[in-house]
C-alpha positions in Angstrom: 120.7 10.3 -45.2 121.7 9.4 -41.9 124.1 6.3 -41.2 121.2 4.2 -39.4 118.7 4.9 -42.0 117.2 1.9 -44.0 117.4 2.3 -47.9 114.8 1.0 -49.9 116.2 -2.0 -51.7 114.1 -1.4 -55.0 116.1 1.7 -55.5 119.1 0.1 -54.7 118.2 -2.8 -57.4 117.3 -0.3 -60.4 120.4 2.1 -59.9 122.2 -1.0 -60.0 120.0 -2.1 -63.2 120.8 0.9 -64.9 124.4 0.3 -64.1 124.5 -2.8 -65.4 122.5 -1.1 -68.9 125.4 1.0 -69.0 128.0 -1.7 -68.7 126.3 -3.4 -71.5 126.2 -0.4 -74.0 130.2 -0.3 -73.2 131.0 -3.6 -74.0 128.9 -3.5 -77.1 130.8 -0.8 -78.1 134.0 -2.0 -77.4 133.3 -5.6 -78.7 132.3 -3.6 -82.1 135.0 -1.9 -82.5 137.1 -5.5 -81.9 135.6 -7.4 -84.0 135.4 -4.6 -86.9 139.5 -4.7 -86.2 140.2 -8.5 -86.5 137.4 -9.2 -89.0 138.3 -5.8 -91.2 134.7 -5.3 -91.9 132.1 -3.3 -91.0 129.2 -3.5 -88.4 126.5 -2.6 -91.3 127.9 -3.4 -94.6 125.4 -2.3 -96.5 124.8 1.4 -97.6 122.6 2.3 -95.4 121.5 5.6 -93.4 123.8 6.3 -90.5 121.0 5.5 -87.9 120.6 2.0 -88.8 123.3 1.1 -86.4 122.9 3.1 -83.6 119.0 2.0 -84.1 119.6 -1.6 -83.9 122.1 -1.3 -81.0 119.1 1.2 -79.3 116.5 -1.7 -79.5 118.8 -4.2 -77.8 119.9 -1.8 -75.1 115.9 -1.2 -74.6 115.1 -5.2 -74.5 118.2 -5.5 -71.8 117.3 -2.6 -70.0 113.6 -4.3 -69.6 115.0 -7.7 -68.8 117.4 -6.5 -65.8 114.6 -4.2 -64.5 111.6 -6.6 -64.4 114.7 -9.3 -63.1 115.7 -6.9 -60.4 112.0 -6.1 -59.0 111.6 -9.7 -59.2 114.4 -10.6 -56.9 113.7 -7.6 -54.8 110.1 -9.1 -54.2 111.4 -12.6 -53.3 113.8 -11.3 -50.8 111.0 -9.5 -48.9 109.2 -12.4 -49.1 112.2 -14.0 -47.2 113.5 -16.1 -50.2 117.4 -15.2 -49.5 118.5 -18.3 -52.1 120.6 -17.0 -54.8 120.6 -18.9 -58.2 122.2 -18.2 -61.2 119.1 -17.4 -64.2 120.4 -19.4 -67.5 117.3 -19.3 -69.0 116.2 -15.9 -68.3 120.2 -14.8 -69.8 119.6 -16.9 -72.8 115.9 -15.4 -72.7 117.5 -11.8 -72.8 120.3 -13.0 -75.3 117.6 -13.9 -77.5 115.6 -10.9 -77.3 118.6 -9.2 -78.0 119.7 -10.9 -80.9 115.8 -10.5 -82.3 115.5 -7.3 -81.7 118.7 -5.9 -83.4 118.1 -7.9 -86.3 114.0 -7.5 -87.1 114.0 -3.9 -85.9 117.5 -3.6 -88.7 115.7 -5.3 -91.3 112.2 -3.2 -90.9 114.0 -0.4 -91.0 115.8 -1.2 -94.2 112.9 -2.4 -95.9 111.3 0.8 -95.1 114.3 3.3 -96.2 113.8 0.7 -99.7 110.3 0.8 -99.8 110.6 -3.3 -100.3 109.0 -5.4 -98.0 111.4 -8.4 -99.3 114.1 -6.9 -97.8 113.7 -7.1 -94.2 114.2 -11.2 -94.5 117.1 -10.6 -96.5 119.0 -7.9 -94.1 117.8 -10.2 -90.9 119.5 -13.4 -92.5 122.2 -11.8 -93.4 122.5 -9.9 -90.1 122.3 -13.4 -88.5 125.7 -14.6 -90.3 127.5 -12.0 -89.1 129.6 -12.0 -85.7 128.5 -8.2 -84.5 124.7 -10.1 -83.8 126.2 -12.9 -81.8 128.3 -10.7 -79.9 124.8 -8.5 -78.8 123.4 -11.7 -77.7 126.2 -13.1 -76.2 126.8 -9.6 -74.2 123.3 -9.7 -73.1 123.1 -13.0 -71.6 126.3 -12.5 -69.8 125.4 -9.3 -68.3 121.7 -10.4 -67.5 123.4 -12.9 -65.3 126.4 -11.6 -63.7 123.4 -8.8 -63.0 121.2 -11.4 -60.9 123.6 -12.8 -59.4 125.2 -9.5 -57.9 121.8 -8.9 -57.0 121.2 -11.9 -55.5 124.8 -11.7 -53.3 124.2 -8.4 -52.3 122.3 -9.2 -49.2 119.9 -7.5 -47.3 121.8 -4.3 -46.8 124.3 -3.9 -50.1 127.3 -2.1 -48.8 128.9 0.7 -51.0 132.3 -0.1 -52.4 135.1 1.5 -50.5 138.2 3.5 -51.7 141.1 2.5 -50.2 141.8 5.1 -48.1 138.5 4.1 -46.3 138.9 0.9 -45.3 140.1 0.5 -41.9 
């Protein structure tokens, strides 16, 4: 690519969604292994198959993953409409939080109810799944990154500039 050439920005905008998917699946990780430290419990305390974890975490990483893309075709479309203002999304982080949060806990309790063969058990794992700090910290993780995610987004300006090393800047 030459040094003049325009880059399309919706390229730009997903490469930087699936970044920020990334960053999200790394700080659930790490916050899991924190919280399993200071609380001295574990993420799924009931006996359970060994993909019921790494399924629940799956569905939120998908719902994320969905949120930041459809946010960062969004913003992409109002900039080329010529809407440059940049404004922080609450409601569409707390929108993704949410989703999140839902989706780790339904998608843990079907799951559960289906390994049991009792349909009264995916109310019973979701509730419980609900108390527990390892769900607040995927919703909480969400929301943040769905936001700091617009935002760089929305900073980045017409032409987003690669970061330099430091033997590159002038």
């Amino acid at each position: 690519m030459e040094p003049g050439e325009a880059r399309d920005p919706r390229l730009i905008a997903l490469a930087q969604a699936a970044f920020a998917v990334a960053l999200y699946l790394a700080l659930v990780v790490a916050c899991f292994g924190i919280l399993s430290l200071l609380t001295d419990t574990d993420v799924i305390d009931v006996d359970a198959s060994l993909l019921l974890g790494p399924s629940m975490v799956a569905t939120s990483i998908v719902i994320v993953a969905l949120r930041l893309v459809g946010a960062a075709v969004h913003l992409v479309q109002e900039r080329e409409r010529g809407d440059l203002a940049v404004r922080v999304p609450l409601g569409g982080g707390l929108l993704t939080g949410l989703g999140a949060l839902v989706g780790y806990v339904v998608i843990g309790g079907m799951l559960r109810a289906v390994a049991l063969r009792d349909p009264g058990v995916l109310l019973e794992f979701a509730l419980h799944e609900l108390l527990r700090p390892y769900s607040l910290a995927i919703g909480v993780l969400a929301a943040l990154v769905h936001i700091s995610f617009v935002v760089m987004i929305g900073l980045g300006g017409d032409d987003p500039k690669r970061p330099l090393w430091p033997w590159e800047k002038d």
